[in-house]
C-alpha positions in Angstrom: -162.8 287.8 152.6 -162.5 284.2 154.6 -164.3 284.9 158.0 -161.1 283.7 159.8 -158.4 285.2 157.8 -155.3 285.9 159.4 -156.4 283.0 162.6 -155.2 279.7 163.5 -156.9 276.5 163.9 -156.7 276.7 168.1 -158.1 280.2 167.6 -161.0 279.2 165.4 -162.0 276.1 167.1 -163.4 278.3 170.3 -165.4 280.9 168.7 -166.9 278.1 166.7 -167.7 276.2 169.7 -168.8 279.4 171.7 -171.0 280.7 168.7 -172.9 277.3 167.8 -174.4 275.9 170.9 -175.4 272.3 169.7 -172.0 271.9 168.1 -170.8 267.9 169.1 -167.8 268.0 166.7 -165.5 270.1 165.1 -163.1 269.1 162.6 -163.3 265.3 163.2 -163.1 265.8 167.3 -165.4 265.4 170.1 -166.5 268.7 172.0 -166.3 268.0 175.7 -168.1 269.7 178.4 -164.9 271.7 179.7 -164.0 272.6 176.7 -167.6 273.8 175.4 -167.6 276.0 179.1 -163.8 277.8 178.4 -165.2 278.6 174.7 -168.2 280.0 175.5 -166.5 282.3 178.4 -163.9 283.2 175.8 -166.3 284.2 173.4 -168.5 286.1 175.9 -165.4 287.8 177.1 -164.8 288.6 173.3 -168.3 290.3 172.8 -167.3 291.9 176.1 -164.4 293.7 174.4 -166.4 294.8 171.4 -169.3 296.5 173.2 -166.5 298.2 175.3 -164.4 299.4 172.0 -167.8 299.9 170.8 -168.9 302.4 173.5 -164.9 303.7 173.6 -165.5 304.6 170.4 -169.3 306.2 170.4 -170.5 303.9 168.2 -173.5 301.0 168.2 -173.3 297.7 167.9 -176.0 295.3 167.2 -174.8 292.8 169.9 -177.9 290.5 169.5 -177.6 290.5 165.3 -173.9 289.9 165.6 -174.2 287.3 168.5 -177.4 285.8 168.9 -176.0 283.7 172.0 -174.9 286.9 174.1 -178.2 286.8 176.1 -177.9 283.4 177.1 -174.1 283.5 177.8 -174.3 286.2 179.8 -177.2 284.8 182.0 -175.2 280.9 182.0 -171.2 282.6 182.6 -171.6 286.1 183.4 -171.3 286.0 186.9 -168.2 284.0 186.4 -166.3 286.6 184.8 -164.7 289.5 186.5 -165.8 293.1 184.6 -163.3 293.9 182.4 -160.5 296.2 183.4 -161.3 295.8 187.4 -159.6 293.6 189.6 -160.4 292.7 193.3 -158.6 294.0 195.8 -157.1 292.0 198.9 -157.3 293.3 202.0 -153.9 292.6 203.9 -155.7 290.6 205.9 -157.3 288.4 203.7 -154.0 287.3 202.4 -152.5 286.3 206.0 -152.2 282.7 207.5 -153.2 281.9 210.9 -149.9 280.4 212.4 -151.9 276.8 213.1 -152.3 276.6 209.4 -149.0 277.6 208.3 -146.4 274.8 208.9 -143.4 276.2 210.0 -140.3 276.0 207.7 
């Protein structure tokens, strides 16, 4: 079994990037410092989803066999990312405008 079967090109080209971290080119074009960032959060986020199906499920995965990278992507992006399933909550204040820095309409 291919190890992309069933994914397209724009889906492949991130986890390559995220997994291989001296990667300079893929597929004839130039990898670019945004674009190596957004693939390595994506593919931290995606080892984020398996050890949470993992644990959902009761089972063990060998997260530094399957991803030798997840160490170092957690320590470079991990406070970037949100935990998964939470999101911050707003105080009503925190959301209001002072009326000097709201022009009036």
């Amino acid at each position: 079994m291919p190890l992309f079967a069933g994914k397209g090109s724009s889906e492949v080209r991130p986890i390559v990037i995220g997994r291989i971290q001296q990667l300079q080119f893929f597929n004839g074009s130039g990898v670019g410092p945004r674009e190596r960032t957004d693939a390595e959060k994506a593919y931290l986020r995606s080892i984020m989803y398996a050890l949470d199906d993992a644990q959902a499920a009761g089972t063990a995965l060998d997260v530094e066999g399957l991803h030798p990278r997840y160490a170092e992507l957690q320590a470079t992006h991990g406070a970037d990312m949100l935990p998964m399933g939470k999101v911050r909550s707003l105080s009503p204040s925190s959301l209001s405008l002072s009326s000097d820095r709201c022009p009036s309409l």
